[in-house]
C-alpha positions as CSV (number, residue, x, y, z in Angstrom):
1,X,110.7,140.7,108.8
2,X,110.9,140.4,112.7
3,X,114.5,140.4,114.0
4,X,114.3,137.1,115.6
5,X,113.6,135.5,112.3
6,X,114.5,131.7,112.4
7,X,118.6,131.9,112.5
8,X,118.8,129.2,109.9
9,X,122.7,129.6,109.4
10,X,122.9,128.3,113.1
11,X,121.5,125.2,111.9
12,X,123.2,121.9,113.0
13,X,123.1,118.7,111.4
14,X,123.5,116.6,114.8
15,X,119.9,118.2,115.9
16,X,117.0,115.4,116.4
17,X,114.8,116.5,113.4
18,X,114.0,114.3,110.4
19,X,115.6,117.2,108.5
20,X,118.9,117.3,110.2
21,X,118.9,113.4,109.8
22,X,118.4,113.3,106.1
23,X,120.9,115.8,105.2
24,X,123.7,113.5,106.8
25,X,122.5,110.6,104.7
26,X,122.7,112.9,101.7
27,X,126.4,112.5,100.7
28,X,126.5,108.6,101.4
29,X,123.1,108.5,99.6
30,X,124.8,110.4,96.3
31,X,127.2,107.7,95.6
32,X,124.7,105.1,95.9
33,X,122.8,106.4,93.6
34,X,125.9,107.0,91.3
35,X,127.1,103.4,91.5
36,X,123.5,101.6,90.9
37,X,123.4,104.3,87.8
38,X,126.3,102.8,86.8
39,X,125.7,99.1,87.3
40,X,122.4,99.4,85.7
41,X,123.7,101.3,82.6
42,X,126.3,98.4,82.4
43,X,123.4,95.6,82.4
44,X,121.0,97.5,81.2
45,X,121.7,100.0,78.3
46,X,125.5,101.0,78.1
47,X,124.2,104.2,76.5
48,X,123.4,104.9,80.2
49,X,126.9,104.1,81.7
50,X,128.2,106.3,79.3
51,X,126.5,109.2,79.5
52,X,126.9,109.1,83.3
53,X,130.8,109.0,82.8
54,X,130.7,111.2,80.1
55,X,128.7,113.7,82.5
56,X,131.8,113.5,85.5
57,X,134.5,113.1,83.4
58,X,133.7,116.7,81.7
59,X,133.1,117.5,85.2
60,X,136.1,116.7,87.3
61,X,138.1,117.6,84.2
62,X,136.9,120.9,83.7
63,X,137.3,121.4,87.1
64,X,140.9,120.1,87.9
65,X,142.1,122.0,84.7
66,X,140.8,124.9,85.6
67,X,141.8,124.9,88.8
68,X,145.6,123.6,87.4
69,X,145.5,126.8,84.8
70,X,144.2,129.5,87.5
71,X,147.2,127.9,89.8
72,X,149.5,128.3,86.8
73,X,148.8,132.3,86.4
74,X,148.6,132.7,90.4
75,X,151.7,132.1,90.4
76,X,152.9,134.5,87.6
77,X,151.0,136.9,89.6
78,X,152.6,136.3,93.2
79,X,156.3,136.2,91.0
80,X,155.4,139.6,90.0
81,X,154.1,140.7,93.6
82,X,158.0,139.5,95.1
83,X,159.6,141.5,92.6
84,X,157.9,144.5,93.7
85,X,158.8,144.4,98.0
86,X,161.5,145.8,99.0
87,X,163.3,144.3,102.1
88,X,161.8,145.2,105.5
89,X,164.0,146.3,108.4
90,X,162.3,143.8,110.7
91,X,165.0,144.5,113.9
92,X,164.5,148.2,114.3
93,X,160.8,148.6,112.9
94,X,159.5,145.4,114.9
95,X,160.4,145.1,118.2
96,X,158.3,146.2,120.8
97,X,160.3,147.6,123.3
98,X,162.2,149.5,120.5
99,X,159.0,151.4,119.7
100,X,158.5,152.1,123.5
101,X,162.0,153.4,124.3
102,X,161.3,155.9,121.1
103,X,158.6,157.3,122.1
104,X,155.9,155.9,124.6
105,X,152.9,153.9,123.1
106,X,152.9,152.2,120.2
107,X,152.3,152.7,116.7
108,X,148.7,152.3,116.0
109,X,148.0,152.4,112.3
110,X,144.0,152.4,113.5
111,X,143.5,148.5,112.7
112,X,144.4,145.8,115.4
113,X,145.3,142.5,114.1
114,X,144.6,139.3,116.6
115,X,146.3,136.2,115.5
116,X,145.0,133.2,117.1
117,X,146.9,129.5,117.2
118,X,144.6,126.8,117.8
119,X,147.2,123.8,119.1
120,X,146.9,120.6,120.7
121,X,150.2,119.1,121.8
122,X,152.1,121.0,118.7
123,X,156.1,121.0,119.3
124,X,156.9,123.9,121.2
125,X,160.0,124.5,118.8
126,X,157.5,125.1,116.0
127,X,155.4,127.2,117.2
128,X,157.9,129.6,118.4
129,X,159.6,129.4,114.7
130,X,155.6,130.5,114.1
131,X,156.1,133.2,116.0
132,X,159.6,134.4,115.2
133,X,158.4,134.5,111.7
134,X,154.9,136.4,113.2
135,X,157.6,139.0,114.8
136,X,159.0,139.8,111.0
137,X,155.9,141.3,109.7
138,X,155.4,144.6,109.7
139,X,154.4,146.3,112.8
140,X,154.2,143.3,114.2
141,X,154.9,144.9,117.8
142,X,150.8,146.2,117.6
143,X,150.0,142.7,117.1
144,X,147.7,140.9,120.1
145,X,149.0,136.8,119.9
146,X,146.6,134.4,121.3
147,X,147.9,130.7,122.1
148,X,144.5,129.0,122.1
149,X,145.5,125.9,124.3
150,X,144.2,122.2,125.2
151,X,142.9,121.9,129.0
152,X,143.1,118.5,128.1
153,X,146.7,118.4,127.1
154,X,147.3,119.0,130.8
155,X,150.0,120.9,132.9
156,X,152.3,120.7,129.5
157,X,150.1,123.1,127.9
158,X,150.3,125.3,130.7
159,X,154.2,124.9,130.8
160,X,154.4,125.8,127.1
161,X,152.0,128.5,126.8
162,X,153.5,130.2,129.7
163,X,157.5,129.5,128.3
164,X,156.2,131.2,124.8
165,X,154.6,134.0,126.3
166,X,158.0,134.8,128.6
167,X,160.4,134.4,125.0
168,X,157.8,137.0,123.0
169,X,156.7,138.7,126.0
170,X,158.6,142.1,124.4
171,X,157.7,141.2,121.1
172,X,153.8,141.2,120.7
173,X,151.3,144.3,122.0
174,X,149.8,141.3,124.3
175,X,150.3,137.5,124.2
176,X,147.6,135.5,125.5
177,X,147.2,132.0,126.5
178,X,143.8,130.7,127.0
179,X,143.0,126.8,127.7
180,X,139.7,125.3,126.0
181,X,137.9,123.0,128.9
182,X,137.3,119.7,127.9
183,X,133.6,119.1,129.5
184,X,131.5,122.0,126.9
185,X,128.4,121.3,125.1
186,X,127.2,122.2,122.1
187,X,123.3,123.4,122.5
188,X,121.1,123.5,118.8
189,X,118.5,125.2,117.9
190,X,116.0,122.2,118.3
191,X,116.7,122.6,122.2
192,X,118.8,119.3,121.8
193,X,122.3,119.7,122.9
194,X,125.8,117.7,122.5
195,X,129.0,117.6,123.8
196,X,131.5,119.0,122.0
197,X,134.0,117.6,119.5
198,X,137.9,118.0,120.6
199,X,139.2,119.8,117.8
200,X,140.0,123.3,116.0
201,X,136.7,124.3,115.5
202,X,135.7,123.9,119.4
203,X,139.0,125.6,120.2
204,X,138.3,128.6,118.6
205,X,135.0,128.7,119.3
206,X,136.3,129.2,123.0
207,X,139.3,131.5,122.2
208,X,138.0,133.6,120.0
209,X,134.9,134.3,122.2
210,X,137.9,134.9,125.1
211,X,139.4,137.2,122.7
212,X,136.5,139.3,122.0
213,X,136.1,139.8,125.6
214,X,139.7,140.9,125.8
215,X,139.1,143.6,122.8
216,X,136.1,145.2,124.3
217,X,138.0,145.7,127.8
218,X,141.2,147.6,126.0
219,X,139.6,150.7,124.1
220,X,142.7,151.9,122.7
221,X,141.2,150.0,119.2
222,X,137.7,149.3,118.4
223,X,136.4,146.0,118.0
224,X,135.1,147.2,114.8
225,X,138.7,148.0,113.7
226,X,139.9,144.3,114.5
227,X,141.2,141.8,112.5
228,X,141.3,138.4,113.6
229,X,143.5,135.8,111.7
230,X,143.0,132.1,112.4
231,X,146.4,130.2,112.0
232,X,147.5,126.5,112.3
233,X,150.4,126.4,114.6
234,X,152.9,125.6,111.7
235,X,151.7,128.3,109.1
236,X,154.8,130.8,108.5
237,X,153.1,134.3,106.7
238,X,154.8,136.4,104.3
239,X,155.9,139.6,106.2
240,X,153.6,141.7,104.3
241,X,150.7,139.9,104.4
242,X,149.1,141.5,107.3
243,X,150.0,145.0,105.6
244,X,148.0,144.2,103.1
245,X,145.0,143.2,104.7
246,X,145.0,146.3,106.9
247,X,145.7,148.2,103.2
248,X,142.6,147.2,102.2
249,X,140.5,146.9,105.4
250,X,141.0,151.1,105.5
251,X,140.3,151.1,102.3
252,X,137.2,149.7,102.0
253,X,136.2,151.7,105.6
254,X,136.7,154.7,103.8
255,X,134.4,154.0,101.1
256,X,130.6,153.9,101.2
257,X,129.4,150.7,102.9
258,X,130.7,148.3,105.0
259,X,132.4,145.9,103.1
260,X,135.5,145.6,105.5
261,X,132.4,144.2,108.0
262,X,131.9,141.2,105.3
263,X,135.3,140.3,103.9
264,X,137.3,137.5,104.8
265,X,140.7,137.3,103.1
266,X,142.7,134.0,102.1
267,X,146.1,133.9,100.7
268,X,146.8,130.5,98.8
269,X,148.9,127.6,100.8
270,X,151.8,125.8,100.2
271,X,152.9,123.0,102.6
272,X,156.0,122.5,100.9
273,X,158.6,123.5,104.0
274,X,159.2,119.5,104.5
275,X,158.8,118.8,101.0
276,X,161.9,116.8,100.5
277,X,161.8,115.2,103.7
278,X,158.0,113.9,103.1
279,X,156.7,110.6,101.9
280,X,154.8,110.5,98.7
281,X,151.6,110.0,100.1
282,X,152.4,113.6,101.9
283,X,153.9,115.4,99.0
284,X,150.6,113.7,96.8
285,X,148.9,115.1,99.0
286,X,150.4,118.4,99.0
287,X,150.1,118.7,94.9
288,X,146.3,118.3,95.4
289,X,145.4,120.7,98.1
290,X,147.8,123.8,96.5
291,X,145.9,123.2,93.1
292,X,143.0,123.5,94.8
293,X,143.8,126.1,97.2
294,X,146.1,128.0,95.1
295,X,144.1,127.8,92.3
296,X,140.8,128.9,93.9
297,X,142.3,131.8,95.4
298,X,143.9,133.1,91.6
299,X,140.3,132.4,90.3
300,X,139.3,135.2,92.7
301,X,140.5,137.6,90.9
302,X,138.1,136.8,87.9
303,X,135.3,136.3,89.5
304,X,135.6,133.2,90.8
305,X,133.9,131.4,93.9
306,X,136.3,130.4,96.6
307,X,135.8,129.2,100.5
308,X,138.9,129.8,102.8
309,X,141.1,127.4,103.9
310,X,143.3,126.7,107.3
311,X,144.8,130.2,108.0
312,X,142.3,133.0,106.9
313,X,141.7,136.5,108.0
314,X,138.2,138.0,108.8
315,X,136.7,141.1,110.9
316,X,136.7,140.1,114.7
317,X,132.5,141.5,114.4
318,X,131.9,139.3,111.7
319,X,133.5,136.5,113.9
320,X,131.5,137.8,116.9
321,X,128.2,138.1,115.6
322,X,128.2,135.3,112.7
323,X,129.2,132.8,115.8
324,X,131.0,131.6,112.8
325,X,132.6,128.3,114.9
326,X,130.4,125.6,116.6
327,X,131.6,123.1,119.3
328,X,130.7,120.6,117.0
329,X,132.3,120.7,113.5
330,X,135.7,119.0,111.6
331,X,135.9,121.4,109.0
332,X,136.4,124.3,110.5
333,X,137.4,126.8,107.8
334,X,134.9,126.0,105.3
335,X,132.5,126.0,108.2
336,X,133.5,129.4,109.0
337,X,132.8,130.4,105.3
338,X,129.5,129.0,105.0
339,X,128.0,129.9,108.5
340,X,129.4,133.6,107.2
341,X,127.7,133.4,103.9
342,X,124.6,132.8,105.4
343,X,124.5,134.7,108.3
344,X,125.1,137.6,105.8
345,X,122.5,136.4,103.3
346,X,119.9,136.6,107.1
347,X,120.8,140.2,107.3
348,X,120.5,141.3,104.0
349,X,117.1,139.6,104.0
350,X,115.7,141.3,106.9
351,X,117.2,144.9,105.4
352,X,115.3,144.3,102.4
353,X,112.1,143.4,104.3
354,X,112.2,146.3,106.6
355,X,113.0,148.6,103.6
356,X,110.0,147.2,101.7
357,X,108.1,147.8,104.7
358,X,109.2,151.4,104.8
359,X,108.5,151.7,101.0
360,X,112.0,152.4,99.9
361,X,113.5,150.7,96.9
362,X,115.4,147.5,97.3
363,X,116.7,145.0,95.4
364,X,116.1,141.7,97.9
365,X,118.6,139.5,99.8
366,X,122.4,140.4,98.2
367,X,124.9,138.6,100.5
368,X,127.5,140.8,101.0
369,X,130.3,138.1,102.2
370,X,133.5,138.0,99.8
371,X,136.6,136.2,100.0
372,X,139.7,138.1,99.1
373,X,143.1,137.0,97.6
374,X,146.3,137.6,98.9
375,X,148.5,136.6,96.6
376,X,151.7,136.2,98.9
377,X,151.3,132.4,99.6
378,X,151.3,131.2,103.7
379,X,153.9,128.5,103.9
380,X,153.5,125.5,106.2
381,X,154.2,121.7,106.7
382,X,153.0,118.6,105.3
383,X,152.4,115.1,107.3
384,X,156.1,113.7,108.7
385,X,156.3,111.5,111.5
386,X,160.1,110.7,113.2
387,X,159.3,107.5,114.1
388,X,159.6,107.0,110.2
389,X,157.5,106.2,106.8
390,X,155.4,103.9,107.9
391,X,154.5,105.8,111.2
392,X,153.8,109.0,108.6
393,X,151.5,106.7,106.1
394,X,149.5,106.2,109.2
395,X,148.9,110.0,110.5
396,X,148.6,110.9,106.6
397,X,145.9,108.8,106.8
398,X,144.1,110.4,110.0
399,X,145.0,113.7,108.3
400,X,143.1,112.2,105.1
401,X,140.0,111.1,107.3
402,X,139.7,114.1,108.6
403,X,140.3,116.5,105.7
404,X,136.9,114.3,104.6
405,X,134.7,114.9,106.7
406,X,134.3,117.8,105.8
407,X,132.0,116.3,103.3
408,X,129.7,117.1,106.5
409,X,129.7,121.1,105.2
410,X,127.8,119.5,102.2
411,X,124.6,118.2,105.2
412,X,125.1,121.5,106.6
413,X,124.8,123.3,103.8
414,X,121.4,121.7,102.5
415,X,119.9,121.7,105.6
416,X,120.6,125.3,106.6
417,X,118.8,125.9,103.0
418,X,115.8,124.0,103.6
419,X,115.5,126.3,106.9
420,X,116.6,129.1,104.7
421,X,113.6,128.4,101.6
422,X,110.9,127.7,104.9
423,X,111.9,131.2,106.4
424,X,112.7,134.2,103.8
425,X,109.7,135.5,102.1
426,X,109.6,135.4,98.3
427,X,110.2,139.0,98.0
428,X,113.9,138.6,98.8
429,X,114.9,136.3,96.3
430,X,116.7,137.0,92.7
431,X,119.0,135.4,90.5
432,X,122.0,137.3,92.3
433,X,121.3,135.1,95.3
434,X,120.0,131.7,93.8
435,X,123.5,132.1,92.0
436,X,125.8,132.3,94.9
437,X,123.6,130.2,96.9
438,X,123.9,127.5,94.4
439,X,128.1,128.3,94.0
440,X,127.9,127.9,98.3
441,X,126.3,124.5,97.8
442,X,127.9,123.1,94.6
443,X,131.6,123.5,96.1
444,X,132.0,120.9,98.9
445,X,129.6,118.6,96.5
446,X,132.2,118.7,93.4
447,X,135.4,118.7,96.4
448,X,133.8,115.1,98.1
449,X,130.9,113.7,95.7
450,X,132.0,114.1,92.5
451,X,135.4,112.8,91.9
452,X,134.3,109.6,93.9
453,X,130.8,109.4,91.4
454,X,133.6,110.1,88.6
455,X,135.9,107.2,89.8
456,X,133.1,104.8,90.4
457,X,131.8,105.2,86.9
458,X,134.9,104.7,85.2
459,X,136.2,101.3,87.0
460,X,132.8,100.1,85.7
461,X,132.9,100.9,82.3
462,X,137.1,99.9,82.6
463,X,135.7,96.3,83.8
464,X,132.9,96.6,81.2
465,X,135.6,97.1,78.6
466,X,138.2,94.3,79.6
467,X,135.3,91.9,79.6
468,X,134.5,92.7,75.8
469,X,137.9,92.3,74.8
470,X,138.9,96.3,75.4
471,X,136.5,97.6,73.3
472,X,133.0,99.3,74.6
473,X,129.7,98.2,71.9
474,X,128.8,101.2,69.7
475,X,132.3,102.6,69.9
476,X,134.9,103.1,68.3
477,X,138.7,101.2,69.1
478,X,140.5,103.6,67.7
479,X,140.4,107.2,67.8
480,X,141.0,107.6,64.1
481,X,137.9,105.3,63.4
482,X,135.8,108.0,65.0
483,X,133.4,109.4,63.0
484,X,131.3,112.4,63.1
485,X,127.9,111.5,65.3
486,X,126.4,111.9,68.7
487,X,127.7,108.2,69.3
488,X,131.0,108.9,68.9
489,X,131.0,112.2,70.9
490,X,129.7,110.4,73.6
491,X,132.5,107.3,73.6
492,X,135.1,110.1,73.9
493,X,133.7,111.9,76.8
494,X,133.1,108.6,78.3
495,X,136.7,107.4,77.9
496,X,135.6,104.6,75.7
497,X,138.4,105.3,73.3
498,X,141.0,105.2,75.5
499,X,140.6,105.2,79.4
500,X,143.4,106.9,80.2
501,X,142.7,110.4,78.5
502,X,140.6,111.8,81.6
503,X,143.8,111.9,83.4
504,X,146.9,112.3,81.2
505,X,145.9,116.2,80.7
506,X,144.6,116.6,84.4
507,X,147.7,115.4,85.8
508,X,150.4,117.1,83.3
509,X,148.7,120.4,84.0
510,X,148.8,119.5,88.1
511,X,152.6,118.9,87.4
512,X,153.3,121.8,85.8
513,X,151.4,123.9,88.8
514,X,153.1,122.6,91.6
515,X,156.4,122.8,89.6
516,X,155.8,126.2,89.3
517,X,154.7,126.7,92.9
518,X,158.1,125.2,94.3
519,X,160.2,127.1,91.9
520,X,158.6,130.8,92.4
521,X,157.7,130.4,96.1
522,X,160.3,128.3,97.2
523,X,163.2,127.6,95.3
524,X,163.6,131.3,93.8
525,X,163.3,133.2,96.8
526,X,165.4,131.3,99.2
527,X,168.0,132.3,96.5
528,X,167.7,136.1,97.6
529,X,170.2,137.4,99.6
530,X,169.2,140.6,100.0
531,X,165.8,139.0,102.2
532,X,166.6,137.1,105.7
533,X,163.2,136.7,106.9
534,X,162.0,133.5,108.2
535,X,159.5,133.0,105.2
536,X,162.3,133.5,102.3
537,X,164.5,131.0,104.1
538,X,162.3,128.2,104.4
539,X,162.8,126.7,100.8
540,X,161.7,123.3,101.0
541,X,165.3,121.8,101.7
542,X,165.2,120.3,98.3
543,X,169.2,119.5,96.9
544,X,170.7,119.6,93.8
545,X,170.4,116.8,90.8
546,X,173.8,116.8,89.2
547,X,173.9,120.4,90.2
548,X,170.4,121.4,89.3
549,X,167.3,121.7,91.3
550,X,165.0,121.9,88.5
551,X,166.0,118.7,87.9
552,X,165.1,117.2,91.1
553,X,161.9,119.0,91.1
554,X,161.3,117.7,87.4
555,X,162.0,113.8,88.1
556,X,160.1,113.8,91.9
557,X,157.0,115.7,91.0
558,X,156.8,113.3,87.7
559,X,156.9,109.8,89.8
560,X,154.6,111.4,92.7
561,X,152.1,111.9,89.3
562,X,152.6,108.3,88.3
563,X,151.8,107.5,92.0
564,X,148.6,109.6,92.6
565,X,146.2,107.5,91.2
566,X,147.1,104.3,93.3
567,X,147.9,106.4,96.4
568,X,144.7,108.6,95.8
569,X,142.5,105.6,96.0
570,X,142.9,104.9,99.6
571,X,144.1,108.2,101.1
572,X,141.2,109.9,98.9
573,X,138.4,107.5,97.6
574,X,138.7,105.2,100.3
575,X,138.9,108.3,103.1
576,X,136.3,109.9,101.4
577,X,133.7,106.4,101.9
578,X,134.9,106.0,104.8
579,X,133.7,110.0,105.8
580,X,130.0,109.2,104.1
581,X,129.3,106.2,106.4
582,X,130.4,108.4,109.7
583,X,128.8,111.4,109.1
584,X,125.8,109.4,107.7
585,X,125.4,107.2,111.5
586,X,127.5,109.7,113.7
587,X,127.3,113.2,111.7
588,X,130.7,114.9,113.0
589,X,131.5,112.6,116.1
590,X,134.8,111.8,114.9
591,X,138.0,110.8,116.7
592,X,140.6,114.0,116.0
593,X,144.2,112.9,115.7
594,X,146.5,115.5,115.2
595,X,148.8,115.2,112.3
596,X,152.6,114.7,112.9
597,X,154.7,117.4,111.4
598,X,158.0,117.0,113.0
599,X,160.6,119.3,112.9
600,X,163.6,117.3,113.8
601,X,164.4,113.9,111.9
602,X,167.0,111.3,111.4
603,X,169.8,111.7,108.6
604,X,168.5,109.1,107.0
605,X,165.0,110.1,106.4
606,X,164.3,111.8,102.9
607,X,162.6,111.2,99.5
608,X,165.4,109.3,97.9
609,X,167.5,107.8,101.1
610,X,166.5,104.9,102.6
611,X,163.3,104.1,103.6
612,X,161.5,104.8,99.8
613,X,159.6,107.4,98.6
């Protein structure tokens, strides 16, 4: 295959091509087709309406339970990881000028990590407690900081950048500060071109790009022995987290291959820091993502399929080369992941063309990309605002339109197949890669599509039901009237028995997970003494309940379930429509407002003081 093959991971759904245009309509398209399903099962033939809900409610069940157990024993596993670190002595074996004074230059283990901060008009006192908790890490004084900044935020980015870069100025290898212009385009492969969306991905399209540069100037490290880590500006890592990704990046250098090229590691995320302090629709909100998150992450160690999330560590080449951020995207992250994926599946196919060319044995197009767990979980904030609750239910709901969006990733994802099926030769396919192709497409589908299809199908056969006096035609009222036949199989994955049973079991095990995140992540280790890093001491300022914080734990995160249905249906199904219709008329063109995640509120703001929960 000729090297300049069609690049069809640099695909874009804002290009002019009838292609490009009817992937966007996809995911608005896919609901529409779920709800007619349903209203013509429901006047039609109510076998139909129930074997559509029957179908998603396995579905979504399956899924959320599965995710709820994984999250369940990630958590045993990240209790058992905290019982095996010993302390760190973060003032002597951090500080950069320490390390100078003892010797010269500083300790270079042979990896460089680059830690990049995408911010747009973050408070300055966060993102310093980011960095003081950055400075904790092990050898943290080889580390190269990069404040990726907002041209547009004006002279106060310039003012903060440069204040940071004075207070950890003997801290850090190198701070930089780098300002993303305002006025960039985004060019496609069509030859049609766009301006680009304000934003994270645009930011560190620009920064990281700027960083590179800086990389291949200094030859003290290799590029190819850089790792870059993409942080929000509020993300606090465990101190060991980056020793563990260099751990294994030498590892996997030293052994045949180049693995450490195609590896992009995720630890699982909690933003519990402001748990107590948070509003329900926050703290909902919070429940959902670290099932998800933590959960996927766990399910890595099984064999699972996960896409990374927020703050994620990859090889600066793989950055480099994959492009792996456009100017404009919402969803960064998974982005990232998918471009990745597919850039890696480009190569592989060409290497198997050129070796059947050459007549050596191959075994077609393998995509090398993995995602690896860390399983010592990032901490960082949820949604607050101090102007108060009702100023926070406004930015959770930006956060929540945004956070959908990314239902764009599920256009970009069948269009850069389409370009992908017109381009490889049939030579280079298998099972192996129809497999994880599929897994690549299927996960932003069941994330946006399928809970709303789910949700749709049961509030018609809920009305369908009320309207025949609470029972459904053909089945059973009671469960103990059931009988043995296909009828009755079908009535109880449907939910005809009783229509609260695809949630009751979903929901208890999401309880128990994100009871069991807060108490081994949280609660437990800002108990230790012995550790004073930033990470153990942020414990998610949750008090006592008649001396207990299991019992304050145990009676919010059980009303917060009661309340995730009705909140879910605006910040989630409603969100979620309101993402199809955008990306379906304006693909990512979308208005980013940044989420409020204050750091300093009034004494009376908190879940049970006044105000509400």
């Amino acid at each position: 295959m000729d090297k300049t093959c069609y690049r069809f991971d640099h695909a874009n759904i804002h290009e002019r091509r009838f292609a490009a245009r009817f992937t966007r309509v996809v995911p608005f398209g896919l609901v529409v087709a779920a709800a007619i399903l349903a209203l013509v099962g429901v006047t039609v033939d109510i076998t139909l309406l129930l074997a559509v809900c029957a179908v998603l409610n396995l579905s979504v069940w399956l899924w959320i339970c599965s995710a709820a157990v994984y999250g369940i024993l990630g958590a045993s596993v990240v209790s058992e990881n905290f019982e095996d670190l010993e302390p760190t002595a973060v003032a002597v074996k951090n500080t950069k000028d320490v390390d100078e004074a003892a010797g010269g230059e500083l300790k270079q283990d042979g990896i460089r990590h680059v830690i990049v901060f995408p911010n747009y008009k973050e408070d300055e006192e966060m993102m310093a407690e980011t960095l003081q908790s950055l400075k904790e890490a092990a050898e943290s004084a080889d580390f190269w900081v990069v404040l990726a900044m907002e041209a547009r935020e004006g002279q106060g980015a310039t003012d903060k950048a440069e204040r940071l870069k004075q207070r950890f100025a003997n801290t850090f290898a190198k701070v930089l500060a780098v300002y993303h212009p305002p006025d960039l385009k985004e060019y496609h492969l069509d030859g049609s071109c766009d301006e680009e969306v304000p934003g994270k991905a645009s930011n560190l399209k620009y920064a990281v790009a700027k960083a590179h540069d800086a990389c291949i100037e200094d030859t003290s490290v290799a590029v190819s022995n850089t790792v870059l880590t993409v942080s929000d500006a509020d993300c606090i890592f465990h101190p060991n987290y980056f020793a563990q990704v260099s751990a294994e990046f030498k590892a996997m250098q030293a052994s045949p291959g180049e693995q450490h090229r195609w590896t992009m590691w995720q630890a699982p995320q909690l933003p519990f820091i402001n748990y107590y302090e948070a509003p329900a629709p926050s703290r909902v909100w919070g429940y959902i993502s670290s099932v998800y998150e933590f959960g996927g992450v766990s399910s890595l160690t099984s064999g699972g399929h996960h896409m990374v999330f927020s703050s994620y560590s990859l090889s600066l080449q793989l950055a480099h080369d994959g492009k792996l951020w456009d100017g404009d995207v919402i969803a960064e992250d998974h982005h990232a992941y998918v471009k990745a994926f597919l850039y890696s599946a480009r190569i592989s196919a060409m290497e198997a063309v050129d070796a059947m060319r050459a007549g050596r044995p191959t075994r077609g197009c393998r995509p090398p990309l993995r995602v690896r767990p860390v399983m010592l979980p990032v901490k960082s904030t949820s949604v607050i605002d101090p102007d108060g609750y009702w100023a926070t239910y406004v930015a959770r709901w930006h956060q929540a339109t945004r956070h959908c969006q990314g239902v764009a990733e599920l256009s970009y994802c069948l269009l850069a197949t389409w370009d992908l099926l017109w381009t490889l030769p049939l030579s280079v396919y298998n099972l192996h890669f129809l497999m994880h192709l599929g897994k690549v497409i299927f996960r932003p589908l069941f994330m946006h599509i399928m809970p709303i299809a789910q949700s749709l199908g049961l509030a018609v056969l809920t009305l369908y039901w009320l309207f025949h006096h609470r029972s459904v035609p053909m089945c059973p009222d009671r469960i103990w009237m059931a009988s043995a036949d296909g009828n009755t199989m079908l009535c109880g994955l449907a939910g005809a028995w009783a229509l609260t049973w695809p949630m009751v079991i979903p929901l208890m095990l999401v309880a128990v997970a994100n009871f069991r995140f807060l108490m081994v992540s949280f609660i437990r280790q800002g108990a230790r003494a012995n550790r004073k890093e930033l990470w153990y001491r942020k414990d998610s300022n949750t008090p006592e309940t008649c001396g207990s914080v299991v019992l304050t734990l145990t009676w919010l995160i059980a009303i917060d379930c009661v309340m995730m249905c009705p909140l879910m249906a605006v910040y989630g199904a409603l969100a979620e429509v309101v993402a199809f219709w955008n990306v379906m008329w304006r693909g990512n063109s979308f208005t980013y407002v940044t989420a409020s995640k204050a750091t300093t509120l009034g004494a009376d703001y908190g879940s049970t003081r006044s105000g509400g929960a």
